[in-house]
C-alpha distance (Angstrom), angle and dihedral (degrees) to the residues before:
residue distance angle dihedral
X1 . . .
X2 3.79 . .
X3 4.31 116.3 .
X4 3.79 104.6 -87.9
X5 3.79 108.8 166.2
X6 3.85 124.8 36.1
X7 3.48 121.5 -178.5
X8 3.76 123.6 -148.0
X9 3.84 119.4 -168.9
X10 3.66 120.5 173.0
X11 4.25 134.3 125.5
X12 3.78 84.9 -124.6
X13 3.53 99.4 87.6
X14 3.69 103.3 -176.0
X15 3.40 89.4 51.7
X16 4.23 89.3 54.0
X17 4.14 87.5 43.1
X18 3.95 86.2 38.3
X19 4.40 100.1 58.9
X20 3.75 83.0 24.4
X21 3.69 92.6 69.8
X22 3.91 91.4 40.8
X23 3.85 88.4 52.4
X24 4.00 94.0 44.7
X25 4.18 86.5 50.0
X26 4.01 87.4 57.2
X27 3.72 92.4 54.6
X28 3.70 99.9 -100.8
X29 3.87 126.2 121.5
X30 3.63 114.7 -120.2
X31 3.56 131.9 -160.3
X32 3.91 124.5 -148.7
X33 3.34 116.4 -157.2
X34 4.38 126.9 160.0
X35 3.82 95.7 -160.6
X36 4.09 137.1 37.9
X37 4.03 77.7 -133.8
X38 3.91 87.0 57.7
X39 4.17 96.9 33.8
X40 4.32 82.9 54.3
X41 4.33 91.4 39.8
X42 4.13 82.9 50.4
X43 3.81 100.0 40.6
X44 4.27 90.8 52.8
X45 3.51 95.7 35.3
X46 3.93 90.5 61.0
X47 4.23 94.8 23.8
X48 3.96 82.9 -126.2
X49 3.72 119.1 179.4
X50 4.00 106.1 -141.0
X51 4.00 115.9 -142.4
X52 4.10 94.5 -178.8
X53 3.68 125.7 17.8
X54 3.69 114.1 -158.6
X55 3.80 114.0 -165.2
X56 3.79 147.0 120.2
X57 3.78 106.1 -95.0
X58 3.90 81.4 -147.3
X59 4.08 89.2 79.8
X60 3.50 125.5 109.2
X61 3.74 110.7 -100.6
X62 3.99 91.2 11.6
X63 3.98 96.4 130.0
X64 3.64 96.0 47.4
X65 3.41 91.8 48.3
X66 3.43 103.4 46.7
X67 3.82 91.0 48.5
X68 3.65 89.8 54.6
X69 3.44 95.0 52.7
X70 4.03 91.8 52.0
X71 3.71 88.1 55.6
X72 3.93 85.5 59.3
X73 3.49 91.0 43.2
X74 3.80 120.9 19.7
X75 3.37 88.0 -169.8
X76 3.91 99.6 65.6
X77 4.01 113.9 152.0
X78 3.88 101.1 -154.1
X79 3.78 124.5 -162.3
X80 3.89 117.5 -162.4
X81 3.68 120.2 -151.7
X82 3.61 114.9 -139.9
X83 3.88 138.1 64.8
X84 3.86 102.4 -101.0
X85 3.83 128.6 52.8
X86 3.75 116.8 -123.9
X87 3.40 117.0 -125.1
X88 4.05 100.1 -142.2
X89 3.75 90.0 37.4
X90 4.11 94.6 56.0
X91 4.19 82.8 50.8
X92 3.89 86.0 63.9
X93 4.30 93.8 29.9
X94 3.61 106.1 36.7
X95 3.42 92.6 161.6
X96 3.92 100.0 52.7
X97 3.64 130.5 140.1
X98 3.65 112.5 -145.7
X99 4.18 114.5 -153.5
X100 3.82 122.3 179.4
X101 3.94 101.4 -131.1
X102 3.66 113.2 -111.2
X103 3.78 123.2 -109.0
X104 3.92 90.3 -157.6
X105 3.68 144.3 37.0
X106 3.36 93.1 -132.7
X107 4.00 116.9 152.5
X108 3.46 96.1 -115.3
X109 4.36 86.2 54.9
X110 3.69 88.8 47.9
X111 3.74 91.2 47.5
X112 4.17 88.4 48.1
X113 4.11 97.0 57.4
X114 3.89 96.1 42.0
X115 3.80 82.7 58.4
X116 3.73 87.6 45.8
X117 3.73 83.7 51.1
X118 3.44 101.8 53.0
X119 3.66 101.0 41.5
X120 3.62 82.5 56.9
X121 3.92 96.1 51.0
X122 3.65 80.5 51.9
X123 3.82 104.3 53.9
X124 4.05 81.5 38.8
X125 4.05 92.1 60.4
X126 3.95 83.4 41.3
X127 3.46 91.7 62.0
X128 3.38 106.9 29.1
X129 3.93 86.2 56.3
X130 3.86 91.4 55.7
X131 3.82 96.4 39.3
């Protein structure tokens, strides 16, 4: 099962609208969102199942949500903004990638997250074919 629905959640918004439009281009479906508050609102509204979850573990509500979201799909690729990993959030996310945000859309960023993106699809059809 190929990555359908990435969610983005972050304040910067041209960041979100920025890797969103890189994500949509490689026939994925990606879903902006500013807040966690927002990402959950979004994510019930349309009874979406979430394959990556983009989003700066920093954010209010971020563990909660994420969890909840792994419950729906045990599968759940997650994607921490920010340069260090957090101790206490690895023990819940093991199997987090952490990614400085870019400060530019230079090629050479854009080129860095749709290889993010793909190793992740891949890892995702990995386990989705042994779940």
């Amino acid at each position: 099962m190929p990555v359908k629905n990435i969610l983005i959640v972050d304040r910067d918004l041209g960041f979100v609208l920025w890797l969103g439009h890189i994500l949509n281009a490689r026939g994925t479906t990606a879903l902006p969102a500013t807040k966690i508050a927002d990402a959950s609102e979004l994510v019930s509204l349309l009874n979406l199942r979430v394959d990556v979850l983009i989003a700066s573990p920093g954010e209010e509500g971020f563990r909660e949500f994420a969890a909840k979201l792994r419950a729906r799909s045990p599968d759940l690729q997650v994607v921490g903004l920010g340069g260090e990993e957090d101790p206490a959030w690895i023990e819940t996310f093991p199997d987090a990638v952490w990614r400085d945000k870019p400060q530019c859309g230079d090629e050479a960023t854009r080129l860095e997250w749709v290889t993010l993106v793909d190793e992740l699809a891949h890892r995702h059809l990995s386990l989705a074919y042994h779940s």
